[in-house]
C-alpha positions in Angstrom: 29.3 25.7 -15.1 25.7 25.0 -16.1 24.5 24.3 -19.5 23.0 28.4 -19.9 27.1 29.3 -19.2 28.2 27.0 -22.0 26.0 28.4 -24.3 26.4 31.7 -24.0 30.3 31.1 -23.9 30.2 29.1 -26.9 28.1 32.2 -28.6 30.8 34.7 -27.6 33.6 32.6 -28.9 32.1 32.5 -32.7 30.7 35.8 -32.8 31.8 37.9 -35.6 32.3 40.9 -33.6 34.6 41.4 -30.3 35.5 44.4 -27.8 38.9 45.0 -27.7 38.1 48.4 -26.1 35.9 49.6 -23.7 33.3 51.7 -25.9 35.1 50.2 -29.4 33.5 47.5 -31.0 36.3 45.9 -33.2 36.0 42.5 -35.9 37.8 39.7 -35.1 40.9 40.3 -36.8 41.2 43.9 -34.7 39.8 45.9 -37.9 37.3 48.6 -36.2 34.2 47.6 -37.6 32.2 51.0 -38.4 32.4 54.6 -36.8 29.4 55.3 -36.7 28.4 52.4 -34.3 31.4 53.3 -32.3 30.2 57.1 -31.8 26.9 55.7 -30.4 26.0 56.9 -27.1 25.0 54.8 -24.3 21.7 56.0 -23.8 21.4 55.0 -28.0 23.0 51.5 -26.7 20.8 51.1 -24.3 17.7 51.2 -26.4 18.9 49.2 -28.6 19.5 46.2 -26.2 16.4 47.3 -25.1 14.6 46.9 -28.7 16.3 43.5 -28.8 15.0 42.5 -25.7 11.5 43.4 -26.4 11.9 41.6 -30.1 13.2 38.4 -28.8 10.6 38.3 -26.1 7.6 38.9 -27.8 9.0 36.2 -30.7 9.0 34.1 -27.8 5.4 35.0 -26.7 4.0 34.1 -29.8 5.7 30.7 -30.1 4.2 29.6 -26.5 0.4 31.4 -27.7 0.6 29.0 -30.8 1.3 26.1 -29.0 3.7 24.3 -30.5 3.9 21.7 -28.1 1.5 20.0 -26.4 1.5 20.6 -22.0 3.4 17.5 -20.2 1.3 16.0 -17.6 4.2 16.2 -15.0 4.5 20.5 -14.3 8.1 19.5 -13.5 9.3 18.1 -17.1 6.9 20.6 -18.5 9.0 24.1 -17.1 12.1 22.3 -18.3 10.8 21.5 -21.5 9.4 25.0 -21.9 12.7 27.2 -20.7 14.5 25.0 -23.4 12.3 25.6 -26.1 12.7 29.5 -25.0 16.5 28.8 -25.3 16.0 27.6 -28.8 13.8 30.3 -29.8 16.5 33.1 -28.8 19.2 31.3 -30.3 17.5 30.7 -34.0 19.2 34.1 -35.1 22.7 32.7 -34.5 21.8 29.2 -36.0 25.0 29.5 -38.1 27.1 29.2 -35.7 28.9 25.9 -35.1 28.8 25.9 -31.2 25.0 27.7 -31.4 23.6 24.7 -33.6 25.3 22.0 -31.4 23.8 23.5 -28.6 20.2 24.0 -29.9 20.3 20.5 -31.4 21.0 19.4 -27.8 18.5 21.2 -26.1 15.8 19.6 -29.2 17.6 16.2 -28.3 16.4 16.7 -24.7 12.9 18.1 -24.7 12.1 14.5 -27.2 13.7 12.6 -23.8 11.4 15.0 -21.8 8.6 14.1 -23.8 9.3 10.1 -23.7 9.8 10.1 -19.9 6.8 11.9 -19.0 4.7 8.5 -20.3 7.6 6.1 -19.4 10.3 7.5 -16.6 11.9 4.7 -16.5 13.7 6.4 -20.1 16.0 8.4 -17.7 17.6 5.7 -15.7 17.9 4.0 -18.8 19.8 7.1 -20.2 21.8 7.5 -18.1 23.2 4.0 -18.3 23.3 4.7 -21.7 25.1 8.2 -21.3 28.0 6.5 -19.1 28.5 3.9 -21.3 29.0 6.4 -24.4 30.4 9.6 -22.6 32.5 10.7 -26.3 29.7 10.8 -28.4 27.5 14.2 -28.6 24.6 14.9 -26.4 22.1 15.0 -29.1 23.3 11.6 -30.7 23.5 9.7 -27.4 19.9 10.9 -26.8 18.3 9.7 -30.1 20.6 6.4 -29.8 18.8 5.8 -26.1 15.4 6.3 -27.5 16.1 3.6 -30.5 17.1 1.3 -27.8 14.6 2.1 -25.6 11.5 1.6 -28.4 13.7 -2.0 -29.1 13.9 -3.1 -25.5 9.7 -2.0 -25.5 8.6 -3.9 -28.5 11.0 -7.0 -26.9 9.2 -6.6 -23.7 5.4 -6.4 -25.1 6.0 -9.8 -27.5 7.5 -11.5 -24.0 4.3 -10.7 -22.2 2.8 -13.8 -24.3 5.5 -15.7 -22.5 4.0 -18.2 -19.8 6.0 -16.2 -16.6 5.3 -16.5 -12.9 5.5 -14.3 -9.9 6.9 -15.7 -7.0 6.2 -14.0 -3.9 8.8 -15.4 -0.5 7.5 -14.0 3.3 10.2 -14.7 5.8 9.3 -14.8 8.6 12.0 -12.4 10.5 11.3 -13.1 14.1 14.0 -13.4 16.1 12.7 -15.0 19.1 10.8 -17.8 17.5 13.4 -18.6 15.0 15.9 -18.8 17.2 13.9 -20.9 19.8 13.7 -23.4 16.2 17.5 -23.2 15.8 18.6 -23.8 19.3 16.3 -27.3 19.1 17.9 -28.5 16.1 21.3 -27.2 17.1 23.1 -29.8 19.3 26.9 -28.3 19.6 25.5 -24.6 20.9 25.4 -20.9 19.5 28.2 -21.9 16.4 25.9 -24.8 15.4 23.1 -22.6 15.3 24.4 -19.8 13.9 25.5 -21.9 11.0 22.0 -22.9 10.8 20.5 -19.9 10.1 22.9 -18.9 7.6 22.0 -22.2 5.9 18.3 -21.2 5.6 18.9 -18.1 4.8 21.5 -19.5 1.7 18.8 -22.1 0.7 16.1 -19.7 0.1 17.6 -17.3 -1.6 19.1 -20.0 -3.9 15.3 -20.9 -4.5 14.9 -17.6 -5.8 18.0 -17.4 -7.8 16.7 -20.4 -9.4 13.2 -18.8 -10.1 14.5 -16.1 -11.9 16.8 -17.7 -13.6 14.7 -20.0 -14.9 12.3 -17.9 -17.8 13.3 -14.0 -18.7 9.8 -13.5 -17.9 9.6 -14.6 -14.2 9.2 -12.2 -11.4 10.3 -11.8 -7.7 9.0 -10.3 -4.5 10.9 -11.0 -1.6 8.9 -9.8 2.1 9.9 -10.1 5.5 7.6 -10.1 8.0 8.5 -9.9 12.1 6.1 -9.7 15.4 3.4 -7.4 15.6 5.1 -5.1 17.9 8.4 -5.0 15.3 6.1 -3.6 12.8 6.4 -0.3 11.4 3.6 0.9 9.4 5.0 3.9 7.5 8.0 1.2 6.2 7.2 -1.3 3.5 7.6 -5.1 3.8 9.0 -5.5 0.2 12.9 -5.3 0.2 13.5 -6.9 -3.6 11.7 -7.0 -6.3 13.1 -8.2 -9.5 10.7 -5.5 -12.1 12.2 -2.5 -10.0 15.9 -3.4 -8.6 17.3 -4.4 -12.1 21.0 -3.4 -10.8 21.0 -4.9 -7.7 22.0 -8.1 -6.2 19.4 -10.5 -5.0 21.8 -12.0 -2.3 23.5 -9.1 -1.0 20.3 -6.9 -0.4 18.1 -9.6 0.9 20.9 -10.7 3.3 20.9 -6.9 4.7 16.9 -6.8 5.0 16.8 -10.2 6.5 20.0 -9.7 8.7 18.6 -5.9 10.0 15.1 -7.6 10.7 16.8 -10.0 12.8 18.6 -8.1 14.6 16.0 -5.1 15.0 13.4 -8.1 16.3 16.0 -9.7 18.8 17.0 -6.2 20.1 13.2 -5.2 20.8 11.4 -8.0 21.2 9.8 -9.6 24.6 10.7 -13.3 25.0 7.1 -13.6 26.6 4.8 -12.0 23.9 6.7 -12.2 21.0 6.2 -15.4 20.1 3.5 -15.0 17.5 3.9 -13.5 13.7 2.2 -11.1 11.8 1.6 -12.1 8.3 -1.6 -10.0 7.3 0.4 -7.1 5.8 2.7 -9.4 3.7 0.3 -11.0 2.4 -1.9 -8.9 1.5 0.6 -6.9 -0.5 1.5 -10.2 -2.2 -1.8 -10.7 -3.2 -2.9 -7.3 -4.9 1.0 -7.5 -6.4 -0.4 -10.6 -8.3 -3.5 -9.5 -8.9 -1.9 -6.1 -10.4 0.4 -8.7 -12.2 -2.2 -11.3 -13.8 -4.1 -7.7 -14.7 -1.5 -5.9 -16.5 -0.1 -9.0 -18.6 -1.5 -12.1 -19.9 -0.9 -16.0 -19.1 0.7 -15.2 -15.9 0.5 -16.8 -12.8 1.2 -16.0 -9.4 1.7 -17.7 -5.9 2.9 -16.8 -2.4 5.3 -18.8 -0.7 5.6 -18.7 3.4 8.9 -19.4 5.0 7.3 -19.7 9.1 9.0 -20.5 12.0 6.4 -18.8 14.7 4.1 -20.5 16.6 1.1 -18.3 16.7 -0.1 -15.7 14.8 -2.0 -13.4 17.6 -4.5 -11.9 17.1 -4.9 -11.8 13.2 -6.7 -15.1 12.6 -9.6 -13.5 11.7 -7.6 -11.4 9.2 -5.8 -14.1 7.7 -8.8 -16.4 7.0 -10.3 -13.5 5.1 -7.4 -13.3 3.0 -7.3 -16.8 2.3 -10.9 -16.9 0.7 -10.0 -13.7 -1.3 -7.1 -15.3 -2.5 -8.8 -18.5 -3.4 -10.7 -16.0 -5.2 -7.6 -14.4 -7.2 -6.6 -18.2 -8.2 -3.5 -18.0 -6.0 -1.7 -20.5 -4.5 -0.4 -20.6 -1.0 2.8 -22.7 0.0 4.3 -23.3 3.1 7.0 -24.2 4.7 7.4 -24.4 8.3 10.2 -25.0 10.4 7.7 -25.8 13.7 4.4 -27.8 14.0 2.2 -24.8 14.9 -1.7 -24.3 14.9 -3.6 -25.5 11.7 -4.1 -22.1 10.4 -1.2 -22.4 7.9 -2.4 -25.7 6.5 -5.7 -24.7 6.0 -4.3 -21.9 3.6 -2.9 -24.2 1.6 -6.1 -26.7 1.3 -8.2 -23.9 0.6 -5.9 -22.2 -2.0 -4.5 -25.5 -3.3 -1.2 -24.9 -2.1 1.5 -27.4 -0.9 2.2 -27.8 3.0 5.8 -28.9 3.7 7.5 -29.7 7.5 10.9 -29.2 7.5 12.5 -31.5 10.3 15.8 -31.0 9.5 17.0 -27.4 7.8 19.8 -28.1 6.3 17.9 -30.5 3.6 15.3 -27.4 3.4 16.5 -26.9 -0.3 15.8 -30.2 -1.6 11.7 -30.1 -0.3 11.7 -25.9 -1.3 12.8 -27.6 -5.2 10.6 -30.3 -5.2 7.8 -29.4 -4.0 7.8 -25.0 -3.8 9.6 -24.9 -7.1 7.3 -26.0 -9.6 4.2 -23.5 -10.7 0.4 -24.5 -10.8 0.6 -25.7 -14.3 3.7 -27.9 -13.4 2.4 -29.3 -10.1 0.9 -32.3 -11.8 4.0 -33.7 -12.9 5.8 -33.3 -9.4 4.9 -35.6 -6.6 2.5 -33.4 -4.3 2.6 -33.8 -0.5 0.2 -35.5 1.3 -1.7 -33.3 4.0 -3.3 -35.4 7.0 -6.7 -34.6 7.9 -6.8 -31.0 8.1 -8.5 -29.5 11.7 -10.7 -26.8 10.9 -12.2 -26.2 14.6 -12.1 -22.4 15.3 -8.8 -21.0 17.7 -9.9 -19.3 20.6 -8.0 -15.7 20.3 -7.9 -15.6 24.0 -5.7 -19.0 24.8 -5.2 -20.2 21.2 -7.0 -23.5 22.2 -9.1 -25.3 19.5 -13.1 -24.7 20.8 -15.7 -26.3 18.8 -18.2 -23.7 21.0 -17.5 -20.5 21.1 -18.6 -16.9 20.9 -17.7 -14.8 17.9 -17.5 -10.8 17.9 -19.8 -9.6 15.2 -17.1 -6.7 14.2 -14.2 -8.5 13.7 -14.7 -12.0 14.1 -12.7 -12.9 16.6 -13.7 -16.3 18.8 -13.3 -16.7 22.0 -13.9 -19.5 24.3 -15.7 -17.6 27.0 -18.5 -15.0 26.9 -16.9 -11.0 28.0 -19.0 -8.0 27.7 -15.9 -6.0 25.1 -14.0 -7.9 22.4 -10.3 -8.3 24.0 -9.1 -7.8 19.7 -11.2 -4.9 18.3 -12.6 -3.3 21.6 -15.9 -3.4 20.8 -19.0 -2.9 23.4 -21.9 -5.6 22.7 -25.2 -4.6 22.9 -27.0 -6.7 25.0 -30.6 -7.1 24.3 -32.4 -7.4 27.5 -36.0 -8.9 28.2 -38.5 -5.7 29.5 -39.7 -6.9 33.0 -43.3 -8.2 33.1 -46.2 -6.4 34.2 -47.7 -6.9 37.4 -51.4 -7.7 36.6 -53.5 -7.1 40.2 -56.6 -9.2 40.7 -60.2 -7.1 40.1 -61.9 -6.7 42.6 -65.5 -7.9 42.6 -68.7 -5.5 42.4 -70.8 -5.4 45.7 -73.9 -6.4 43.5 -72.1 -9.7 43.1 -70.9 -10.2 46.8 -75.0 -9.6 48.3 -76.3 -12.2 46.0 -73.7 -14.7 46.9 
């Protein structure tokens, strides 16, 4: 039964007249109520419905011509709000009814949640918590009760913007293949050992997290995966938590799922013999303009990007990721690291250029104690924390062809990829060059001398 049915039930129940007869109208204690409405026809019946019908319409008109009520941006919550309004407007006759005014006062209760949620929608998930917690209590009370706690929770919210909060967003690197090549050279007693391994990461950095947001009401999470390019899927997002949108969900038990599925999904289609590189553009991108969105909406906030790698390459994205480095040095972001394998310099040169901190983890079960000492603490904390020391940073160019450092090379002009020898196409963006080539000379022949000249000689 919907909530039209329980209306219109309730109205029959109180109404001051009942049929007891087919064609009699009696009162509610059986009394026939007047002959002369009983001798009616049906044709005379009929028009008066008919009258009604017409009355209660055109009252119903007139309300929606004034305008009581301002259009809702969403055409959705604006029909509902407008059917119930027509509800109320038919039902205003019978206002004296107990079961009539409980209903109108609900349907009221519910166009003012209509009203708040089409500016904030996050008022009906909050509702309905609200709803199950308080299932005895009437519609129209629970409804204004929400909103009061709603406006409270608002006004908390807006004085902890001032609060000094951070984002923290973690990129794990979720491919199989490289991880587990890491694994199997630190494990020494076979599969078990290494399988213990990994669930000791895992464990570690999500404890790092847990710690994060437990550490200020203010602080924020964003928790990526990232996998080979060819593991990818461009319609599917690489968030899997974050802390401002999954309020009711448990940080461990989903990120374990999204990390454990990306594992597995990696291993099952995944080519031992190209797979070896990661793709980090996406993530970190999306990091980025979350921060930026972040630092934008609210002030004193600060924002960084933390990347768990475990990949040796990174293909062919190193244009890519250089580009994102300057524009997050740009967004005053910081860039940490911490890698499980000593890879190409690309990953410490994020971190000089964006004033991160570069960690190598030699042995992962201690990865918690260097993720707290030196990823835990935020930009304005990173002076009182010992900071480690980077040796010389290489920035010689990587060819894309080899991954050899080249301190000559040729760079496409589209996408900026460097390779160590010259080819006509870019192997990354496909690109034909345009070869400028000199015109061949002209031939200049040799005059030939007048005849004048040749008889005087």
């Amino acid at each position: 039964m919907d909530f039209g049915e329980v209306v219109f039930s309730s109205c029959v129940e109180n109404s001051s007249t009942v049929i007891k007869e087919p064609g009699r109208l009696c009162g509610r204690n059986g009394s026939p109520v007047s002959e002369s409405v009983s001798t009616m026809t049906e044709a005379d019946k009929l028009e008066e419905i008919k009258q009604l019908v017409l009355a209660n319409n055109q009252r119903v008109n007139d309300l929606i011509r004034k305008g009581s009520t301002k259009p809702l941006k969403s055409s959705r919550l604006d029909v509902q709000m407008r059917f119930n309004e027509e509800v109320v407007a038919l039902l205003e006759d019978h206002a004296d009814i107990p079961n009539v005014a409980e209903a109108m006062a609900s349907l009221k209760a519910r166009n003012s949640l209509l009203k708040k949620g089409d500016t904030r929608p996050e008022i009906f998930r909050f509702f309905d918590i609200h709803r199950e917690s308080k299932p005895d209590i009437p519609y129209a009370a629970c409804v204004h009760e929400a909103l009061q706690d709603f406006a409270k929770r608002s006004s908390s919210d807006r004085e902890q913007r001032w609060v000094m909060s951070d984002l923290l967003c973690v990129i794990f690197d979720c491919n199989a293949i490289s991880l587990g090549r890491v694994l199997d050279q630190s494990a020494f007693s076979g599969p078990e050992e290494a399988s213990r391994l990994q669930t000791s990461l895992i464990s570690d950095v999500l404890a790092l997290c847990t710690s994060h947001l437990s550490v200020s009401i203010g602080n924020r999470l964003l928790f990526l995966v990232s996998g080979a390019p060819e593991d990818r899927n461009p319609k599917q997002s690489p968030i899997v938590f974050d802390s401002s949108l999954d309020l009711f969900c448990d940080l461990q038990e989903k990120a374990w799922e999204a990390v454990s599925s990306a594992l597995e999904h990696s291993a099952c289609n995944g080519n031992p013999t190209c797979s070896l590189s990661t793709s980090y553009a996406a993530a970190v991108s999306i990091a980025s303009c979350q921060i930026a969105r972040y630092k934008r909406e609210n002030t004193c906030q600060s924002g960084r990007i933390l990347l768990i790698n475990s990949s040796e390459s990174y293909g062919s994205e190193m244009g890519k990721l250089m580009n994102l480095f300057f524009a997050v040095q740009k967004l005053d972001i910081l860039i940490d690291v911490a890698s499980l394998i000593r890879g190409p310099p690309t990953l410490q040169q994020a971190c000089d250029i964006t004033g991160g901190s570069y960690v190598f983890i030699e042995n992962i079960e201690a990865i918690l104690v260097d993720l707290m000492m030196y990823m835990f603490p935020d930009a304005s904390q990173r002076s009182n924390f010992n900071k480690p020391e980077l040796s010389e940073v290489d920035y010689s160019a990587i060819c894309h062809c080899h991954g050899e450092n080249v301190c000559i090379a040729w760079v496409c002009t589209v996408c900026l990829a460097v390779q160590c020898r010259f080819t006509p196409i870019c192997s990354v963006c496909k690109s034909v060059y345009k070869l400028k080539i000199a015109p061949p000379k002209k031939l200049v022949r040799p005059k030939k001398r007048k005849a004048a000249d040749d008889l005087g000689s």
